[in-house]
N, C-alpha and C positions, 0 to 999 in steps of 0.2 A: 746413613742417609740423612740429609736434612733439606729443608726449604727455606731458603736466604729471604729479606722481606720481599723483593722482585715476586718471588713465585714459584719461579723455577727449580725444578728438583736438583738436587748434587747427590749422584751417588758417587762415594766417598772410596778408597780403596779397600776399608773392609766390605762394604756392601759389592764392588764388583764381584770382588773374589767369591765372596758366599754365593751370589748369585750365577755364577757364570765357571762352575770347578774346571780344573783343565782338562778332563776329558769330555764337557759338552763344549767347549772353544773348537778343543779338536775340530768334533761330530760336527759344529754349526756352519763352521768353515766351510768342510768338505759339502754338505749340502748346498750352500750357496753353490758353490762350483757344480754341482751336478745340476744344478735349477738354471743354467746357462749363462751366471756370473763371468762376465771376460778381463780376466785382468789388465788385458791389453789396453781397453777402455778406460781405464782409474788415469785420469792426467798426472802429468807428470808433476810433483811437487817442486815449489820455487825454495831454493837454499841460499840463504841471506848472512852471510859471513859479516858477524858482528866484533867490538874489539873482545869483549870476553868467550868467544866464541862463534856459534851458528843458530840458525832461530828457522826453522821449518814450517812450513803451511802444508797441509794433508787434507784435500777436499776429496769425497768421494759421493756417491749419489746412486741406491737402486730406486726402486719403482714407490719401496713402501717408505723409507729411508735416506736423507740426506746428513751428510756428516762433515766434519772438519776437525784436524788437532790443529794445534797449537804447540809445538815442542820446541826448548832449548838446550841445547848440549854448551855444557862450560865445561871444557876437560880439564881446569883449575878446582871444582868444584871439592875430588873425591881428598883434599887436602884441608880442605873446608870444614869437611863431616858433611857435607851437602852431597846429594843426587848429581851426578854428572848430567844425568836427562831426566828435563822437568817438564810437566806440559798440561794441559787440559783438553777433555773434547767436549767439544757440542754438537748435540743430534737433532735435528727439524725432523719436521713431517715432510713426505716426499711429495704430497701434494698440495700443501698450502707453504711449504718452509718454515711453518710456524717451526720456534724450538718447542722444545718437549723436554729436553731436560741437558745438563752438565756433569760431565764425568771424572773421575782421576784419571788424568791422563799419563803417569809414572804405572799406575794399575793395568791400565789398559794397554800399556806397550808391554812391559812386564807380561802381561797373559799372553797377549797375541804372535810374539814375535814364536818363542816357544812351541805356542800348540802350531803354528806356520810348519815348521820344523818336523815336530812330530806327526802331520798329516803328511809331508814329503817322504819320509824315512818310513811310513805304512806301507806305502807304495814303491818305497825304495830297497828296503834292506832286506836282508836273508831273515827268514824267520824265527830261526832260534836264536838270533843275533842277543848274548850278554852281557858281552864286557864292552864297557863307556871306556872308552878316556876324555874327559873335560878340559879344555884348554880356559882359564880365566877361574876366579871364583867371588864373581861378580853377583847382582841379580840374576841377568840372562842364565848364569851358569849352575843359582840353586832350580830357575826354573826351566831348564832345559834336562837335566835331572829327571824329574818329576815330569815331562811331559812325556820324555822318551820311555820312562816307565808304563805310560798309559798305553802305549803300540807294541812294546816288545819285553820280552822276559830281563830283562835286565836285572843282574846281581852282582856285577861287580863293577866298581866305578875306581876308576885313578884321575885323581883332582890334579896336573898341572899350571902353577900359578907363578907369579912374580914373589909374593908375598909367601913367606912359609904361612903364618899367622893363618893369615887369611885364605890360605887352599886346604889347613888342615880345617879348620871349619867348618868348612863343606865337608871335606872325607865324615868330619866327626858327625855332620846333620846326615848324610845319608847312609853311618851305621848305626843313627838311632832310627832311622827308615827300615832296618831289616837289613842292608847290601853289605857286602864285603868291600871296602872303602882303605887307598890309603893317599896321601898328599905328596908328592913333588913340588919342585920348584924347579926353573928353569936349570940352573949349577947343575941339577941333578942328568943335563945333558952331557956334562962331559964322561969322559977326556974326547971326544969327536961326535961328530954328527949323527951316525950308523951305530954311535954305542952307547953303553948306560940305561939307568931305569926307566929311562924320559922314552927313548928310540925302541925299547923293548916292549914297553907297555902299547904303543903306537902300533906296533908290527905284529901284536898280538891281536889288537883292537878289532872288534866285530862292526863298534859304530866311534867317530870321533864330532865331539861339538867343538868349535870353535867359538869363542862370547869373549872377545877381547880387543881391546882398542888398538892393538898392535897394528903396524903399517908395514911393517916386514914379515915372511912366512914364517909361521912357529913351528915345523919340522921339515924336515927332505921327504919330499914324495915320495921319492922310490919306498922309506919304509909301509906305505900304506899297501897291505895287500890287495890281490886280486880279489871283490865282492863284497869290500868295507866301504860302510855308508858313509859318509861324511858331509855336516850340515858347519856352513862358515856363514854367522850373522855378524860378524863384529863390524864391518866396513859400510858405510854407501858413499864413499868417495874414490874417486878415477884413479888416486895414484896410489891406494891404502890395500892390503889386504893380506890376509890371512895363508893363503895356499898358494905353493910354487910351481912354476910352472910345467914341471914333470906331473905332479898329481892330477892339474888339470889338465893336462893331454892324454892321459890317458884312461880317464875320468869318461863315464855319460853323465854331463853336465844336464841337471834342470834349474830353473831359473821360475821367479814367481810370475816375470813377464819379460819376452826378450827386449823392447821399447825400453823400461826401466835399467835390464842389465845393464844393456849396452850405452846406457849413460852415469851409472852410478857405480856400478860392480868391477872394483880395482883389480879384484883376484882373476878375470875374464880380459878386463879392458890391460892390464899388462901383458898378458900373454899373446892376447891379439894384437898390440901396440910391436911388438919384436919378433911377432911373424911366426908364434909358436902355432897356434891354431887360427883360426878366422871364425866371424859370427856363426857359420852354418855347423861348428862344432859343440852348438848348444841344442841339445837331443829336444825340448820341447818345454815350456813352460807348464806350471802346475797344475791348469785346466788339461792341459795333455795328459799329464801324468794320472789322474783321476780317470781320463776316458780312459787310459790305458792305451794311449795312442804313445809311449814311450817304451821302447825296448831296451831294456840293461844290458849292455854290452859285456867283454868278459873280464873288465877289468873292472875299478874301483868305478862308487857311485856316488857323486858329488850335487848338492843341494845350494845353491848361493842365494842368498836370500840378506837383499835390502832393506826388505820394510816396506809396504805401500798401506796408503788407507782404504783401498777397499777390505784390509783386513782388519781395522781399526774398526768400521764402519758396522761390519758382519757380527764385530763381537759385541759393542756399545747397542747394539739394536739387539740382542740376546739379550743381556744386558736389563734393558727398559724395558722386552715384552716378560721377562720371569716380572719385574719388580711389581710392572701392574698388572 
């Protein structure tokens, strides 16, 4: 943490983390939603396609609480050695606007998106649910990991990546976690779709993360069994996404708010674009899910999840009240 001459505090991305571990992100989350937070209510974020990219405004606002990020996505960056998403947030007082302080905003997506995920899949999955498969091995994907740890017994993880390097890495950080871990790459899908270690790991799978910039589905549905959770963060655009549309038909789709899906959520908005489902095949957004006003159906349990800032908002404000 430090205070720039302005005044204004920065807590920096070691101070969020220490402050704010991911099982109280989780816990803070879910409270908000239970204290009558509506996601529906968070407006809709303006998406400003710039030439190196896209550049995000995230305004959200409770009672004690006003907030805003600031994010850039350069999908040039990770060639770079740079952050593909970079960002800041700022948090006011909710009754005068005054700020109060500046955050890492790479920290604060990194936390949030994750513990997002893992409060859905509390609610979502079978409870002895073990085995991860990870699609990416990203940040999202060391900290989706480590979040779904905090809701379920997880001990075995198969890391899916582009990169060999880069997916064993992961395998290798989460068997110095204690898991039984090993790394794929996409090759490791063939000779077909239904076969290989990629398709077996998949059809075994209790829970699957998707954390990948990919714009086409990373498996065939049909391999996902009947009662496998599955949480797809990688996408918030219309024509992008992670799942095909076999999985999501026969999926009880939750969504963090139907307003946002239905404008951002490619993995949704294509399927309903070709006439596979229609809006009313989204079982209930995560306020539902928490009342427990969402029934699992008996097939597979699907999580789609954008990103909004009221969940930037919930955690930046943990956040600020541990620090003072």
């Amino acid at each position: 943490m430090s205070t720039p001459a302005g005044g204004l505090p920065y807590l920096d991305a070691a101070t969020v983390e220490r402050l704010v571990p991911m099982g109280r992100a989780v816990a803070v989350l879910e409270e908000a939603l239970r204290a009558g937070l509506d996601p529906e209510a968070t407006p809709q974020r303006p998406v400003v396609d710039v030439a190196a990219g896209q550049l995000l405004l995230m305004p959200a606002a409770t009672r004690r609480y006003a907030g805003v990020k600031v994010v850039s996505i350069a999908p040039g960056n990770p060639e770079r050695g740079l952050p593909r998403i970079q960002g800041t947030y700022l948090l006011f007082d909710g009754d005068t606007l005054a700020p109060l302080a500046a955050l890492d905003g790479i920290a604060l997506t990194s936390l949030r998106t994750p513990a997002v995920s893992a409060l859905a899949i509390r609610h979502l999955a079978e409870e002895g649910a073990r085995r991860l498969v990870v699609f990416g091995s990203g940040p999202q994907a060391y900290g989706h990991v480590a979040a779904l740890r905090e809701v379920r017994p997880v001990e075995e993880v198969t890391v899916v990546g582009r990169d060999a390097a880069r997916a064993e890495a992961l395998a290798a950080h989460c068997r110095a976690q204690g898991l039984t871990a090993r790394a794929l790459t996409n090759r490791d899908a063939a000779p077909g779709p239904t076969a290989g270690p990629v398709a077996q790991a998949v059809a075994g799978a209790d829970l699957v993360a998707c954390c990948t910039t990919a714009r086409t589905p990373l498996f065939p549905g049909k391999l996902a069994r009947d009662g496998v959770a599955v949480v797809a963060v990688g996408s918030h655009e219309p024509g992008a996404r992670e799942l095909d549309d076999d999985l999501v038909a026969r999926a009880t789709v939750v969504v963090e708010a139907r307003a946002a899906a239905l404008e951002e959520a490619g993995d949704l908005l294509v399927p309903i674009g070709r006439g596979t489902i229609t809006s009313r095949h989204l079982a209930g957004n995560l306020a539902d899910l928490i009342a427990g006003r969402v029934v699992a159906g008996p097939g597979p349990r699907v999580f789609k999840s954008t990103g909004m800032a009221w969940e930037d908002l919930v955690v930046a404000a943990a956040a600020y009240e541990a620090w003072t």
